[in-house]
N, C-alpha and C positions, 0 to 999 in steps of 0.2 A: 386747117381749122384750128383756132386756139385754143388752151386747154379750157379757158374758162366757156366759150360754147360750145365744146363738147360736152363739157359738162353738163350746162345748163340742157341741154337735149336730151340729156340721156335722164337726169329728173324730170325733165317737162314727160319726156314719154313713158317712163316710172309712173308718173303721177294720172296719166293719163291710161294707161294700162290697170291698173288699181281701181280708173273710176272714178277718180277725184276731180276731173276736169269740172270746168264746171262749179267748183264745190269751193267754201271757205273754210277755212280750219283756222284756231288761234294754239298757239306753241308759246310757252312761257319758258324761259332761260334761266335757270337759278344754278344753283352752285356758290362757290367760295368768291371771294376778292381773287380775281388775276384769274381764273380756270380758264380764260377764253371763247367766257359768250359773247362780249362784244363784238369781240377780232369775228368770230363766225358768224355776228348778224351782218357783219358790214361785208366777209367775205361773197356772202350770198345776195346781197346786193346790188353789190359791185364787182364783184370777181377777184378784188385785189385787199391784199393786206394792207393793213396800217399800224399800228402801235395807240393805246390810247390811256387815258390816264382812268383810273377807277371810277367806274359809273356813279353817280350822285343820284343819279333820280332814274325811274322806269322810264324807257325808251321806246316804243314800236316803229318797226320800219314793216310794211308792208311789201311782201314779194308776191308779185303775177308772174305767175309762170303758165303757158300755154292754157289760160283757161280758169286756173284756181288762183284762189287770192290767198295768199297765207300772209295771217297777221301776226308776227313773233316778239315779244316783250320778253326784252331784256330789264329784268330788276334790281340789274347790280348783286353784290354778294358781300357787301361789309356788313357790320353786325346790325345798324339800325336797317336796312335796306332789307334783311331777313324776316324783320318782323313782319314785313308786306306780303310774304309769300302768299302767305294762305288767303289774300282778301281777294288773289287774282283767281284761283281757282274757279270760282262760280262763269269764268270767261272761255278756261282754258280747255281746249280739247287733246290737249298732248302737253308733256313736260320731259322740256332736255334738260337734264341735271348735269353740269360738267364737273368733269373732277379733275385736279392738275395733276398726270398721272404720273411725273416727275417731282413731286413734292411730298414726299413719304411723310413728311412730319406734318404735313395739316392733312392727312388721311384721315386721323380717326374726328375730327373735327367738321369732315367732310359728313363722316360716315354719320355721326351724331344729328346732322341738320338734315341728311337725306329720311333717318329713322324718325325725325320727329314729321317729317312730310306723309310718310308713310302709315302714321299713328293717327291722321285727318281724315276724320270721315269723310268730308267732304271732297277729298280727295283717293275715297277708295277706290271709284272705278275709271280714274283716269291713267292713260299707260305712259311709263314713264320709261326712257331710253336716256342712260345713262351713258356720257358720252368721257372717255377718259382722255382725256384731252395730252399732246404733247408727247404721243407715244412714240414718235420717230427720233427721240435723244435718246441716244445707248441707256443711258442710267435711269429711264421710265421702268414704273413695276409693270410685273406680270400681270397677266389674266388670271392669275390664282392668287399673287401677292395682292391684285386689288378687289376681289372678292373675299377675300379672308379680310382684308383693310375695312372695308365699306362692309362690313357682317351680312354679303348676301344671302349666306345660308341659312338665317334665321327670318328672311324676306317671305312672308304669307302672301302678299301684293300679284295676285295674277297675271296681271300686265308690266312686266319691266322686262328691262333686257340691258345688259350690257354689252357698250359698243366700244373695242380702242380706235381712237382718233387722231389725226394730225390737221386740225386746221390750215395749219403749212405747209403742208404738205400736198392737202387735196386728196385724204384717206379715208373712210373711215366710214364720214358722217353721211354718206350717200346709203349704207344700208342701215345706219338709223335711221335714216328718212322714209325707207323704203320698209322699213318695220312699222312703226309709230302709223306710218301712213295703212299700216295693213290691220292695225287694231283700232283706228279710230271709226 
């Protein structure tokens, strides 16, 4: 069996075990330029990696998975593309924030557009799983380097969690899913 329907199985029956079959859910993608939302909506997909250039415009690809439809908008992460965050909210019933957890120097840049998410009302009670994307190159920070980075400690937000990640891996983002999916 390949790793990608293994995978896909083992969410489908995550999802299904949870309760979710059946069920829609929308997941909005925000983060920086480059954190690798793209690469993860197209991994989930399709199974497969690609390279792509910096998102221009919000994107949704819909994934069926054994039952549920999950609708996931990708909003890009350059600076005009940020302004849009907040208008999706009134959509979103989850938000994966990535963060490139090999890029120390746009941490606190990261950490500054997570905090201003976090400061939106209208985005109090939705749970946000923060996914540190890149975490299988040696030179990725810690789980303590990137919650002191990202000021998790001063985070009042009942629902977050953070998750380390490897898109390329195939790591990570299966118990952010299986979190996210347990607070929605």
């Amino acid at each position: 069996m390949s790793f990608w329907l293994s995978f896909r199985t083992l969410f489908s029956s995550l999802l299904h075990a949870l309760g979710f079959a059946q069920r829609q859910a929308t997941l909005i993608l925000l983060g920086l330029d480059n954190a690798g939302k793209t690469t993860l909506q197209y991994k989930l997909k399709t199974g497969q990696l690609q390279q792509f250039l910096p998102t221009t415009r919000a994107k949704e690809e819909t994934l069926n998975i054994e039952g549920m439809t999950i609708k996931a908008w990708d909003l890009g992460g350059h600076q005009a593309a940020r302004q849009l965050w907040r208008k999706y909210a009134d959509i979103a019933d989850g938000i994966i924030f990535m963060v490139d957890a090999n890029d120390p120097d746009r941490l606190a840049e990261a950490a500054e557009e997570l905090h201003g998410l976090l400061r939106a009302d209208e985005l109090a009670d939705i749970p946000i799983a923060i996914f540190a994307n890149k975490c299988e190159m040696k030179s990725s920070l810690s789980v303590v380097e990137l919650e002191s980075g990202l000021k998790l400690r001063e985070v009042t937000h009942a629902r977050i969690q953070l998750f380390r990640v490897s898109v390329i891996a195939g790591e990570g983002y299966v118990d952010g899913f299986r979190w996210i999916a347990s607070v929605v």
